[in-house]
C-alpha positions as CSV (number, residue, x, y, z in Angstrom):
1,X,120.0,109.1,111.0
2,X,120.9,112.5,109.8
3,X,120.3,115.4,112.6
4,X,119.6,117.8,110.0
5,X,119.4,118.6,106.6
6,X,121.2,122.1,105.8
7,X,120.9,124.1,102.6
8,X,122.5,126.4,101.1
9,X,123.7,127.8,97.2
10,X,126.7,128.9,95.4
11,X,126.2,131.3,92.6
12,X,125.3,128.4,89.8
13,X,124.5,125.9,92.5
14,X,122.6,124.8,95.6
15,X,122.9,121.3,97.5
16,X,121.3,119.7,100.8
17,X,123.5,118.2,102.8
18,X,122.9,115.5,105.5
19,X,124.4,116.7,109.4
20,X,124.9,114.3,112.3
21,X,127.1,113.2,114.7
22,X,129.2,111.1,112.8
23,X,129.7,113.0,109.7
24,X,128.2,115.0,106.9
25,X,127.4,114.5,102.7
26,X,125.6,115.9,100.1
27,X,122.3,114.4,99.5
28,X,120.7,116.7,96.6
29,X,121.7,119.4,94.2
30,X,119.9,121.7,91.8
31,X,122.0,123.6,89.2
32,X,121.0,127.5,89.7
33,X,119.4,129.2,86.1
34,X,119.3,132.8,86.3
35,X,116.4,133.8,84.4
36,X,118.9,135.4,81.5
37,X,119.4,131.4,81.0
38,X,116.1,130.4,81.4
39,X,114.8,132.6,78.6
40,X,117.0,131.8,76.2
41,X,115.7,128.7,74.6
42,X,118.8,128.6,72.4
43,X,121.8,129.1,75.0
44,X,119.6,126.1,77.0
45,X,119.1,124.0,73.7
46,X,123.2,124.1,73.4
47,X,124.1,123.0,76.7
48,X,121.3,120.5,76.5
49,X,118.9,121.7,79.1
50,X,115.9,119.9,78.6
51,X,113.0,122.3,77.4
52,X,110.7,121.9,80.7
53,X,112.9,123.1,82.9
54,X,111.9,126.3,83.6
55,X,113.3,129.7,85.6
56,X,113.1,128.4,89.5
57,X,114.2,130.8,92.4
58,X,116.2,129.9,94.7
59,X,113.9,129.3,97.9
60,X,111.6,127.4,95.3
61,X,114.4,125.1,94.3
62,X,114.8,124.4,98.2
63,X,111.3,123.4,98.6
64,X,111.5,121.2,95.5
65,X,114.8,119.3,97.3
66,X,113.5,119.0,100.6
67,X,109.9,117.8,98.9
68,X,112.4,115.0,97.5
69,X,113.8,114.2,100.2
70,X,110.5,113.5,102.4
71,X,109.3,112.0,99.9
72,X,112.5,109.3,99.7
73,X,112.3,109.0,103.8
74,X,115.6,110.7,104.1
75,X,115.6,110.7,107.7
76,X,116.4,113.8,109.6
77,X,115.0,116.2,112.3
78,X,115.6,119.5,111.3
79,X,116.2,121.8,108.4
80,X,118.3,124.9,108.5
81,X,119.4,127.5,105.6
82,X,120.6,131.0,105.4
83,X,118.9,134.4,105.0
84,X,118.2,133.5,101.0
85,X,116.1,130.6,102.4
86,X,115.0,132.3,106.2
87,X,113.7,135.5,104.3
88,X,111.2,133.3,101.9
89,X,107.6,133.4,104.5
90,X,106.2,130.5,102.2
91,X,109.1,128.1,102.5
92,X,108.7,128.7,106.2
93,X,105.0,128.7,106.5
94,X,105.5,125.3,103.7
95,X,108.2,123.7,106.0
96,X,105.6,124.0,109.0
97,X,102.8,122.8,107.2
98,X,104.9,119.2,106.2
99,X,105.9,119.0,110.1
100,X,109.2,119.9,109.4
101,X,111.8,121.4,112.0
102,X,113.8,124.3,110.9
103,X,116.3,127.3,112.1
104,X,116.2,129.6,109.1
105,X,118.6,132.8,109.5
106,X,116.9,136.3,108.6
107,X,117.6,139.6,108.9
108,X,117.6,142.1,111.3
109,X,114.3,144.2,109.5
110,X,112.8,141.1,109.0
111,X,109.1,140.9,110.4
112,X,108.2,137.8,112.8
113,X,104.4,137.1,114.2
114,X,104.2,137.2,118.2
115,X,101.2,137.6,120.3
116,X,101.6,141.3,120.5
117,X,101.5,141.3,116.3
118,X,104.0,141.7,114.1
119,X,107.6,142.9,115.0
120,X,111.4,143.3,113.4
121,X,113.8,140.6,114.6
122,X,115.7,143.6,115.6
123,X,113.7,145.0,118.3
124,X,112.5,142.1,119.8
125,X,116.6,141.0,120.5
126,X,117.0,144.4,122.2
127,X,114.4,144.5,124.1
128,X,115.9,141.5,125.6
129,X,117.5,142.0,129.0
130,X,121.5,141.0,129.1
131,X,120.4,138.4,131.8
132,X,118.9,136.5,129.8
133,X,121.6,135.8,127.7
134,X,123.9,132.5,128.1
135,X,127.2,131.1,126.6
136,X,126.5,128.4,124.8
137,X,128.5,125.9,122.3
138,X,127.6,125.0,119.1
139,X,130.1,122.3,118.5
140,X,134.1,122.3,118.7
141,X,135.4,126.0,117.5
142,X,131.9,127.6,118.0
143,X,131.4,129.3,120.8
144,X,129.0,132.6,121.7
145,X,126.2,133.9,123.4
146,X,122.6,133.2,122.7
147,X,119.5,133.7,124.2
148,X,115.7,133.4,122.6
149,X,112.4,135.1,122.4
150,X,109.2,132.8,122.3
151,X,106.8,131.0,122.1
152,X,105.4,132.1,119.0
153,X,101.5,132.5,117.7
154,X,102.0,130.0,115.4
155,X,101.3,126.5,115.6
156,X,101.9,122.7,114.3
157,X,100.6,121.0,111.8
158,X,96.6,120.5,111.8
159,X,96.1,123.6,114.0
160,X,98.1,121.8,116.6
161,X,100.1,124.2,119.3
162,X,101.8,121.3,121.4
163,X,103.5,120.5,118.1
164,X,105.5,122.6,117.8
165,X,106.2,126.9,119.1
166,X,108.0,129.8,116.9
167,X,110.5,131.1,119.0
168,X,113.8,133.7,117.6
169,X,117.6,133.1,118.9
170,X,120.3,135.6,118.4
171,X,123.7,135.0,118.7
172,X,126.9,137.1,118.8
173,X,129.1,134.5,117.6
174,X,132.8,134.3,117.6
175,X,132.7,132.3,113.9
176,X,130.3,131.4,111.6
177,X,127.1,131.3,111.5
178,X,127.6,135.4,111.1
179,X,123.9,136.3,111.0
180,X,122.7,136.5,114.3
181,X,118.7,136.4,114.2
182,X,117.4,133.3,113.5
183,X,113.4,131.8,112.9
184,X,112.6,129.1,114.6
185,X,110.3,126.1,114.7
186,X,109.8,123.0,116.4
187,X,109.3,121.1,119.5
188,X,108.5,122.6,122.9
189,X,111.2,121.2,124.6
190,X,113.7,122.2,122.0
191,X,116.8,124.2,124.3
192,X,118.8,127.2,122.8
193,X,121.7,125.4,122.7
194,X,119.8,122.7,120.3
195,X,119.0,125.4,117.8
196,X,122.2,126.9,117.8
197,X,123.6,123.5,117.0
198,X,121.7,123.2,113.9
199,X,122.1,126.5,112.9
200,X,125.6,125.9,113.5
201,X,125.4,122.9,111.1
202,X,125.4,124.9,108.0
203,X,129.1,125.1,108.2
204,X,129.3,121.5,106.5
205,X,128.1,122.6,103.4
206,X,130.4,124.8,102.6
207,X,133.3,122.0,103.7
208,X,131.0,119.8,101.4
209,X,131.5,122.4,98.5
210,X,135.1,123.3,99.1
211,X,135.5,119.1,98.7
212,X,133.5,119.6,95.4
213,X,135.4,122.4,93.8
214,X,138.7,120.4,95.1
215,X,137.8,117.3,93.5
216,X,135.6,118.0,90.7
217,X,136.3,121.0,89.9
218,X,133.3,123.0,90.4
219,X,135.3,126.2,90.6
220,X,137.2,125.6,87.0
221,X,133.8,125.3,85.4
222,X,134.4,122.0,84.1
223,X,130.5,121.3,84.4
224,X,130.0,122.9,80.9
225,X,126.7,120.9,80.0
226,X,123.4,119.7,81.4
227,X,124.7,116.1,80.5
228,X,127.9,116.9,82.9
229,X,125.8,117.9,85.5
């Protein structure tokens, strides 16, 4: 059973990959149109993209792949992306809506809902006192400190509160993940050092598209047509 599903996308290309404890692969890929392409009926006609594919953004594309993969069973407990995915309020508020699990990075002006109203990520980590930070590992080579603000106002699936509580870590990480504000949603009884560990995850997709540029090619743009793809 996969721990997590983590997105994330390249220039021309986005993938899924599926995290857990004994290994990672890529489970789902969307090739990228800007809208340039997607406009120009003739440049898609020559590299045979088929005429209902239409200009998707990136966050979108992510719904459409994790939509997939619920649908298929794929099964996993949480979904994490980076700040093109965490800054997108309707993949978030879609994720929580199908019951899904995710640690989405945003920014540091982004705007999260607690029961005072809404606030920036920004202030609500400074406002935090430095004993409530802890050193935490997020797996071998990622170490840092972390700490979390929460419960949330939102709530589960159905109205539901005991399924699941928003709640925001911030790290100050030694490696990757850089961005350290993170939205958050799931369980209750979900520790900081379980949502650094998926946010930590996304590191396999890069090693996933390193393997795919080594191996395929991907970074000689040898995938010239649809067909290819």
């Amino acid at each position: 059973m996969s721990r997590s599903v983590t997105h994330q996308a390249e220039p021309m290309c986005q993938a899924s990959v599926g995290v857990g404890q004994n290994g990672h692969a890529l489970i789902d890929r969307e090739l990228y149109l800007p809208r340039c392409w997607a406009d120009d009926s003739g440049r898609c006609q020559a590299a045979g993209i088929p005429q209902e594919v239409e200009f998707a953004t990136k966050p979108r594309q992510a719904q459409a792949m994790i939509g997939r993969a619920i649908t298929a069973g794929v099964p996993f407990a949480w979904f994490t992306a980076d700040e093109t995915y965490g800054q997108a309020k309707f993949l978030q508020a879609w994720l929580e809506d199908q019951g899904v699990s995710c640690v989405m990075a945003i920014g540091c002006s982004d705007t999260l809902t607690v029961p005072e109203g809404e606030q920036r990520a920004g202030a609500l980590i400074a406002a935090v006192p430095s004993r409530a930070w802890q050193r935490i590992s997020a797996g071998p080579g990622r170490t840092g400190c972390g700490s979390s603000i929460g419960p949330g106002s939102r709530s589960g699936p159905g109205g539901a509160r005991d399924a699941g509580t928003g709640c925001w870590p911030a790290g100050r990480w030694r490696t990757r993940p850089r961005s350290p504000y993170y939205a958050c949603y799931g369980p209750r009884r979900s520790s900081t050092a379980d949502l650094a560990w998926i946010a930590a995850s996304r590191q396999h997709i890069e090693e996933c598209f390193q393997q795919a540029k080594n191996e395929a090619g991907l970074d000689h743009y040898q995938v010239r047509s649809w067909r290819a793809w």
